[in-house]
N, C-alpha and C positions, 0 to 999 in steps of 0.2 A: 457749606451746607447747600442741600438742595435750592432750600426755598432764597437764600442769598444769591446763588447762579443767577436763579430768576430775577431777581431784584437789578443786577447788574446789566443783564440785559435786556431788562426792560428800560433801562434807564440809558442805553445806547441806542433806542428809537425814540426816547421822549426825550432827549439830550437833558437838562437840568428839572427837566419835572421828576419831583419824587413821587413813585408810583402809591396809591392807597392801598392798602392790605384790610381785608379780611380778619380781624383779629380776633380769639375767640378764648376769653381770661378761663385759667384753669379751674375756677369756679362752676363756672356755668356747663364743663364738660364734662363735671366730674370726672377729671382725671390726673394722675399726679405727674403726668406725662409733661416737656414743655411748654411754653404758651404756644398754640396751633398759628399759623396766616399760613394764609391763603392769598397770592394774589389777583387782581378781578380776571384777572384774563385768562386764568385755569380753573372762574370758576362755573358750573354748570349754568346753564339760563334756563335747563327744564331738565327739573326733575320728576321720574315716575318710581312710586313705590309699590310693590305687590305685601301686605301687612300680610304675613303667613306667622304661623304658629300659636295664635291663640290656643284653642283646645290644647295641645299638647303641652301648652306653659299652664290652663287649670290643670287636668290630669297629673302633670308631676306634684301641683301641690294639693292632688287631692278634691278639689272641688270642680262644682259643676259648668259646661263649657261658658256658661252664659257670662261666669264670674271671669274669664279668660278672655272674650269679647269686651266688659266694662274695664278692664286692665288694658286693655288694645285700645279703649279711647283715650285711657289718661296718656300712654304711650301718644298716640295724637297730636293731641293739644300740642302738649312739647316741641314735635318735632313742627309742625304747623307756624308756632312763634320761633323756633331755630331759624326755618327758613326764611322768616321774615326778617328776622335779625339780620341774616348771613349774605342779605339781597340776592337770595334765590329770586326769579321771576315768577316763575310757571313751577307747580308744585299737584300733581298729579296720583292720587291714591286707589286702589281696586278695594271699595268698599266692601261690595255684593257682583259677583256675577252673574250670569244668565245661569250657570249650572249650577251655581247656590240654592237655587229655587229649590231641586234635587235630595237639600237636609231635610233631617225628621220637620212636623211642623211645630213642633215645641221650637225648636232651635231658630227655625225662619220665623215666629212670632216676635222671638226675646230681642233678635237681629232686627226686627223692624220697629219693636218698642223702643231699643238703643237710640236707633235713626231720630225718632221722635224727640228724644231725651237729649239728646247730639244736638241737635239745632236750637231747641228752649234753650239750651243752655248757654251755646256758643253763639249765637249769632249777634249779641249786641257788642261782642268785643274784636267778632271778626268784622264785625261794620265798623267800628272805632277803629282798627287799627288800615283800614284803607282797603282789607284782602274784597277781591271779586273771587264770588262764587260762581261755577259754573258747574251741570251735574251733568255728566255725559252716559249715555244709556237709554235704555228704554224707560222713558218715565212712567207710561201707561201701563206699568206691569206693577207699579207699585198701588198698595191700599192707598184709600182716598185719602186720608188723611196723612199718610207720607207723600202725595203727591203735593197736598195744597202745601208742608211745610216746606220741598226743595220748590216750589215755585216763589215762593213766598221769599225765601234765601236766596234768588237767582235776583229775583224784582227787586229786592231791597240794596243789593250789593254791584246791581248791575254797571253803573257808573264811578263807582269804586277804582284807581287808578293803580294800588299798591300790586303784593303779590297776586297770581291768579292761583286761585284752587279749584281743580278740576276734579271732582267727587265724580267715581265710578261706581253707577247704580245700577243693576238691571244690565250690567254691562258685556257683550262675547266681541272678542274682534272680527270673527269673522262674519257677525251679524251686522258690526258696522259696517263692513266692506259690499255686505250685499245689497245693504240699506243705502251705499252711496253709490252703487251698479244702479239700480231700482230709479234713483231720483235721477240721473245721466238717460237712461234707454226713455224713460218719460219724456225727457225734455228733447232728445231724439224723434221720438213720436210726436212729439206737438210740433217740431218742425222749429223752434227754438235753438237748437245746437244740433251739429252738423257729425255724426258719426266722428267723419277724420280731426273734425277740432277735440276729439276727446284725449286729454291727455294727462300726466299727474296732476297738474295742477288743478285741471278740471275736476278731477275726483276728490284732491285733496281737499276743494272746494263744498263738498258735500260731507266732510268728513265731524263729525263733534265735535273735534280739534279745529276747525276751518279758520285760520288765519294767524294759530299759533305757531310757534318752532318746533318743529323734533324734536325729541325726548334723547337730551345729551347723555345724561346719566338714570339708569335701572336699576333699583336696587332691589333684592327679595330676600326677605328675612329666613328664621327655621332651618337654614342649610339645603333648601330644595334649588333645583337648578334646572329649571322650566319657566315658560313665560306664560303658560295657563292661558293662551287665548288674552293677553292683554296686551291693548296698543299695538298689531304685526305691523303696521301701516307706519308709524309714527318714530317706532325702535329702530329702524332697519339701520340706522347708523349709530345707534345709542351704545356707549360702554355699560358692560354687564359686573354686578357686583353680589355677588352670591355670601349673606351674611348668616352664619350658623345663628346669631343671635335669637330669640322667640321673641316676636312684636312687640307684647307689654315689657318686657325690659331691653328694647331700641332703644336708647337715649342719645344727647348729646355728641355725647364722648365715641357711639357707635358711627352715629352721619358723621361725627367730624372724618371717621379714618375712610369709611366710604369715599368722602370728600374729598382726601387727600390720594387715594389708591386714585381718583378717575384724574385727579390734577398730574399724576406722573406717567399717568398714559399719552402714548402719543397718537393722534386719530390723524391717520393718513387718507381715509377715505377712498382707498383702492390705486392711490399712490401708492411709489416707490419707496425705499427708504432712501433718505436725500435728496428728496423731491420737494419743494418749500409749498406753502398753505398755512395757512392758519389753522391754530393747534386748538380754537373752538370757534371754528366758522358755525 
């Protein structure tokens, strides 16, 4: 079996250490499939998800989009403690975009009462369980009172050690990118940084992400196969996982196979084939 190959030679660089696996009991995956592992070194250290298909998971059963949005948090929650289960690190979600604004404003109200209802809810178990909050976006596009509750969520989880969750708020990539042109040509102008010192790191420096990893693994739900303006900066080397699945019923069992599709890719990074690296630098 695949995952025994690995096993074996992982255990021909660690000579008599036996490698930790990822284990993931058929319970918890709801699936009557084998018991799932994984092991660490196939498995992602940042993950990003684009949560698509609410509306079209209400719609099929009939109800209004808003009921398909609170179905996309329970959806959440889950995947949120998966990751923390599974020692994901970095775990990265497209809440709202910048061109969400764009919906009826029924639909951008219910979205922003959610928001509200999202943090009373969850935030004393995502401080208990160790996760750092971080909300990347335009904050100042949100109402007041969504503003004080992701500050309030960032303050209180700041020193938090565990998974990091990166909530995309307000969020367009290419407004990021313009946003970290903008603070570089400043600091140009003040005479602070020197034109030719500008370079990836410099910007990646300015970036929401600033001191995190690339986004190893991208997963988007509903079967669309587009990155919508999310993360262009941060993906450029990320494996792509296009899941027909609709957000409110991702579960478990869905990230596991994700999980496993990006663990049997091989990321050469513009290597050869037969060319050695590491398979999740």
């Amino acid at each position: 079996m695949f995952v025994e190959k690995l096993a074996r030679l992982f255990n021909v660089f660690k000579k008599d250490q036996k490698p930790a696996y990822i284990t993931v009991p058929i319970s918890h995956v709801n699936s009557a499939a084998q018991v799932q592992a994984l092991p660490p070194m196939r498995m992602p250290r940042h993950v990003a998800i684009i949560m698509d298909g609410n509306g079209r998971w209400a719609r099929r059963k009939e109800l209004p989009r808003s009921a398909g949005h609170a179905a996309g948090v329970e959806a959440l929650r889950d995947i949120i403690r998966a990751s923390d289960d599974w020692g994901i690190e970095y775990l990265t979600i497209y809440a709202f975009s910048t061109e969400n604004w764009a919906r009826s404003h029924e639909e951008v109200e219910a979205l922003m009462a959610l928001l509200l209802k999202y943090f009373a809810s969850e935030i004393d178990e995502l401080d208990e369980k160790n996760v750092r909050i971080t909300i990347i976006g335009n904050i100042g596009d949100l109402p007041e009172a969504q503003r004080e509750a992701v500050r309030n969520a960032m303050a209180r989880t700041k020193e938090n050690t565990g998974l990091k969750l990166n909530i995309a708020l307000s969020y367009g990539g290419r407004a990021e990118l313009v946003r970290a042109a903008k603070a570089l040509a400043q600091k140009a102008a003040d005479g602070t940084l020197a034109p030719e010192d500008i370079d990836a790191q410099a910007l990646e420096a300015e970036l929401y992400t600033a001191g995190q990893p690339d986004v190893d693994l991208l997963i988007r739900t509903s079967g669309e196969m587009r990155l919508s303006n999310f993360l262009p900066w941060q993906t450029v080397y990320a494996e792509l996982v296009f899941d027909r699945t609709l957000w409110p019923d991702f579960d478990r069992a869905a990230y596991m196979r994700a999980l496993r599709e990006y663990a049997n890719r091989d990321r050469r990074y513009g290597r050869r084939d037969g060319e050695t690296g590491e398979a999740n630098a």
